[in-house]
C-alpha positions as CSV (number, residue, x, y, z in Angstrom):
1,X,-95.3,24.5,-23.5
2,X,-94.5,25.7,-20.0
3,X,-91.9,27.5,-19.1
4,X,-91.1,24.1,-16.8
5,X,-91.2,22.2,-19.5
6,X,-88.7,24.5,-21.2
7,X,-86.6,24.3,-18.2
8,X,-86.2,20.4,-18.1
9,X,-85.9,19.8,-21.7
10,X,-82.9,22.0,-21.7
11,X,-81.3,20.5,-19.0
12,X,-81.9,17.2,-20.4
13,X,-80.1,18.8,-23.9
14,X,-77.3,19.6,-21.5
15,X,-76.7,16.2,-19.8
16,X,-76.8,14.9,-23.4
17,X,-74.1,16.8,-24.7
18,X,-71.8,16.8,-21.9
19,X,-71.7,13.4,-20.7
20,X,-70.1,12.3,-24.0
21,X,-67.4,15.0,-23.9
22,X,-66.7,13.9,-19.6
23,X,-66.9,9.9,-21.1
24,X,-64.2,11.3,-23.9
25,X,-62.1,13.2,-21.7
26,X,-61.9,10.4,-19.1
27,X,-61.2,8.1,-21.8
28,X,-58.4,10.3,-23.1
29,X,-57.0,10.4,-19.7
30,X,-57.1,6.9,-18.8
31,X,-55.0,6.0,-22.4
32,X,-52.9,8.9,-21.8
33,X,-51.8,7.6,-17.9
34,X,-51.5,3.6,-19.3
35,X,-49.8,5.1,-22.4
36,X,-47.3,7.1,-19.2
37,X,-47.2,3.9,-17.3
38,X,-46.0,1.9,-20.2
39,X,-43.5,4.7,-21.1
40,X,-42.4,4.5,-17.3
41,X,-41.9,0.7,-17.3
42,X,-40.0,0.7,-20.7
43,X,-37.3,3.4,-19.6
44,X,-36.7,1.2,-15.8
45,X,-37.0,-2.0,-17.5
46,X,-33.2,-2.2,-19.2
47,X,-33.1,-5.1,-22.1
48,X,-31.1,-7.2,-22.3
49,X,-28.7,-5.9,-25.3
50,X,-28.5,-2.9,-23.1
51,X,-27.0,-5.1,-20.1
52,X,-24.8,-7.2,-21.9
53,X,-22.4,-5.7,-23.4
54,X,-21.5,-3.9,-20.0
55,X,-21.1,-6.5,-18.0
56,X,-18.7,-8.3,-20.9
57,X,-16.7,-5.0,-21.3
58,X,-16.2,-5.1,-17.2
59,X,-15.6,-7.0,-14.2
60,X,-17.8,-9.7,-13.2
61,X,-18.5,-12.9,-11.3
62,X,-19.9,-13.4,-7.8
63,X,-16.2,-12.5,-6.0
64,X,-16.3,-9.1,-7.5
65,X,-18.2,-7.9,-4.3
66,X,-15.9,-8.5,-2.3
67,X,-13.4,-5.8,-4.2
68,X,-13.7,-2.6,-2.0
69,X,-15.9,0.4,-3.3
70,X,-13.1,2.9,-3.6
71,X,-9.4,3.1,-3.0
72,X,-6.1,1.5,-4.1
73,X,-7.8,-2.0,-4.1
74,X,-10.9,-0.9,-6.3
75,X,-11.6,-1.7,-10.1
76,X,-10.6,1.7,-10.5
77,X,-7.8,1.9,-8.1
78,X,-6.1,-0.9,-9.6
79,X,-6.7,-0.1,-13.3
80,X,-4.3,2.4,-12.5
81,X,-1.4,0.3,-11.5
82,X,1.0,-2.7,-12.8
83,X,0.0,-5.7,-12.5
84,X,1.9,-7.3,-9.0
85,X,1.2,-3.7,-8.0
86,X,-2.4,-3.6,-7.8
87,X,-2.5,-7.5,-6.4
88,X,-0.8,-6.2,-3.5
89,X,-4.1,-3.6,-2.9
90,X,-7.2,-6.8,-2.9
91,X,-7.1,-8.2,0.3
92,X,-8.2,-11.7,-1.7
93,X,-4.7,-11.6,-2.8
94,X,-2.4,-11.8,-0.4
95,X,-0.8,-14.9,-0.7
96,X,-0.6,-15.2,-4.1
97,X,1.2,-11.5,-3.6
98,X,3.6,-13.5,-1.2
99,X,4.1,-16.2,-3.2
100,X,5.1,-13.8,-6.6
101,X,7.3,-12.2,-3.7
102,X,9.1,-15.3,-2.8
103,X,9.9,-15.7,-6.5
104,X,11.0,-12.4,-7.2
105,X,8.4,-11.8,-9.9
106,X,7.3,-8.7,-9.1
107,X,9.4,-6.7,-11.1
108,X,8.8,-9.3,-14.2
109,X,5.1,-9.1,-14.0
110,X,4.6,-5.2,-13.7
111,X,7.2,-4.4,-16.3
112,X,5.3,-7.2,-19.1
113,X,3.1,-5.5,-21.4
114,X,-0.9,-6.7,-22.3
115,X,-0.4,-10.2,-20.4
116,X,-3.2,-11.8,-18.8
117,X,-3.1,-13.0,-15.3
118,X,-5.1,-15.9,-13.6
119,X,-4.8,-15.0,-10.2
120,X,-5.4,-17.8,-7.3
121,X,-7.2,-16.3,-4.4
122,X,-6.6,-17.0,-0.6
123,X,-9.1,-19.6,-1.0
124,X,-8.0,-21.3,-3.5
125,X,-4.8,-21.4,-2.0
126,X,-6.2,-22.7,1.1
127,X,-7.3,-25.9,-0.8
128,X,-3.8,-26.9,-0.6
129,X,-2.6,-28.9,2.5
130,X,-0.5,-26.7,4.4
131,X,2.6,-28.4,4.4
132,X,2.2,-28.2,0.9
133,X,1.7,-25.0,0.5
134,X,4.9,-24.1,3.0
135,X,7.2,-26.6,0.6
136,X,5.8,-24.9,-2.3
137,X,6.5,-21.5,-0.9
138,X,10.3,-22.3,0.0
139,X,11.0,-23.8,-3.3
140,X,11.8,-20.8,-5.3
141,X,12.4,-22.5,-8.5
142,X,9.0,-25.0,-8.4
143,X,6.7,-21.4,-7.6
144,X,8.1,-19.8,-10.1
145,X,7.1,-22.4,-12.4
146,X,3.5,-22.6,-11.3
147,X,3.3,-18.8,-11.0
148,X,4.4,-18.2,-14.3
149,X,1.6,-21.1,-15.2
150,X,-0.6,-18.8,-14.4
151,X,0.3,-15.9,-16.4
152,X,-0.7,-16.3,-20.4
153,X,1.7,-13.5,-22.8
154,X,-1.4,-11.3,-24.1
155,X,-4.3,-10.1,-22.7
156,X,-7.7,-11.9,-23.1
157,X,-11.3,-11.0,-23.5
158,X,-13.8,-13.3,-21.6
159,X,-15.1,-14.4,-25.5
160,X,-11.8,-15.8,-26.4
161,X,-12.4,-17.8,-22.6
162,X,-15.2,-19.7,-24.5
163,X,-13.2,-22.7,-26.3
164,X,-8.7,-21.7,-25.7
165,X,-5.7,-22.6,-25.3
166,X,-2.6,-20.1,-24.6
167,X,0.7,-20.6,-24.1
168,X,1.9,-19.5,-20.7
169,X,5.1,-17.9,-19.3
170,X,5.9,-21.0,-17.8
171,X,6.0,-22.7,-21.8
172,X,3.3,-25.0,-21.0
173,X,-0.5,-24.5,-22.0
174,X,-3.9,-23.9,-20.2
175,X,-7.2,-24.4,-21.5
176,X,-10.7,-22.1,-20.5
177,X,-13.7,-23.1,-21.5
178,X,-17.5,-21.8,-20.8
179,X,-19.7,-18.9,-21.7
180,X,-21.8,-16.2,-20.6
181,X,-19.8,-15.1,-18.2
182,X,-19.0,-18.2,-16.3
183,X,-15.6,-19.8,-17.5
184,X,-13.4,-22.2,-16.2
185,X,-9.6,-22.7,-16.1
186,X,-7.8,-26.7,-17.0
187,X,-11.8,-28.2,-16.6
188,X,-11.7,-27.1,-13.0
189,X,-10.6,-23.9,-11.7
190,X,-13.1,-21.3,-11.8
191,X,-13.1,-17.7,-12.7
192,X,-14.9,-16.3,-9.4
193,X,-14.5,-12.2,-11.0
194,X,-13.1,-11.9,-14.6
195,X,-12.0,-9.4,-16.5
196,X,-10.4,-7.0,-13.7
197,X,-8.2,-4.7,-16.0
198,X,-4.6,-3.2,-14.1
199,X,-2.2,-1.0,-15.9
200,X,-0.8,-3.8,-18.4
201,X,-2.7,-6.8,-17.3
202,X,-6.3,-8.4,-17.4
203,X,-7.0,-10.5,-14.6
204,X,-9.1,-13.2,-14.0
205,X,-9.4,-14.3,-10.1
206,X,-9.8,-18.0,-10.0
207,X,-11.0,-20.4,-7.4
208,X,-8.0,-22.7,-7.8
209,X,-4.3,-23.2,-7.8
210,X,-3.1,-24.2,-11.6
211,X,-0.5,-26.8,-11.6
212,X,1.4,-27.0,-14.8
213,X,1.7,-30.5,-16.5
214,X,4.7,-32.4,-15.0
């Protein structure tokens, strides 16, 4: 045989052993980046028992936006405080602060202990006609009674919101209803950011003014 010959039969004994060890290496590379890429997806892809349980165990609902970042009026600002206390710090509370002003409630609601607090926002107060709202306002004895509607004598998980009915400060009861995270108050008010937690109170902004049973 020639030494050309030689040469190319060699070669060809070359090609033949490595293009299975490139096919085998590119093959091992390939599964090793899908096997990365399904790793990836896995860890940014939270489930869904992952997700839960946090947004049960803190606030939620679509007003809780609105609660500033940082600061006296944050979720952490007003976990730190009573009750009346960090109301006065959430600008969606200010008349609500007014009215438990008017009543002289203040004191009463920041010294209770584990109470739960439905608290009416500006906009739910706003559903009331205004000269409504100014009678109510200047009656000290008829707000106190529908504040202290509002205001249930131990403190509530959102799963005890489900299917309940509590006995309220005022003596009368309420009744919540719903589930996964979207809960309303007497079959009409709704919780708009639930489970805010203050120094002795839960709270649960609603999107309505309770009125106790006459």
């Amino acid at each position: 045989m020639s030494t050309l010959h030689l040469r190319r039969a060699a070669a060809a004994v070359c090609v033949a052993v490595v293009l299975p060890l490139a096919l085998t290496a590119c093959s091992s590379d390939s599964e090793d980046s899908a096997s990365g890429s399904a790793a990836s997806s896995a860890k940014s892809s939270p489930s869904a028992a992952s997700s839960m349980p946090a947004n049960m165990n803190g606030p939620f609902g679509p007003a809780c936006s609105s609660v500033p970042k940082d600061g006296a009026g944050s979720f952490s600002g007003m976990a730190k405080d009573p009750v009346a206390t960090a109301a006065s710090n959430n600008p969606a509370l200010s008349i609500l602060v007014t009215a438990v002003t008017k009543a002289g409630l203040v004191d009463t609601l920041n010294n209770a202990q584990n109470i739960t607090v439905f608290a009416p926002t500006d906009d739910a107060f706003a559903k009331i006609p205004k000269a409504d709202l100014d009678k109510l306002l200047a009656d000290k004895a008829e707000l106190t009674k529908v504040l202290t509607y509002h205001v249930v004598g131990r403190k509530l998980t959102p799963k005890q919101l489900e299917n309940g009915s509590y006995a309220t400060l005022e003596k009368s009861d309420l009744k919540t209803s719903g589930s996964d995270m979207a809960y309303t108050v007497n079959n009409g008010s709704k919780v708009v950011c639930g489970n805010v937690p203050t120094a002795n109170a839960t709270v649960y902004l609603v999107d309505s003014v309770l009125m106790p049973p006459k």
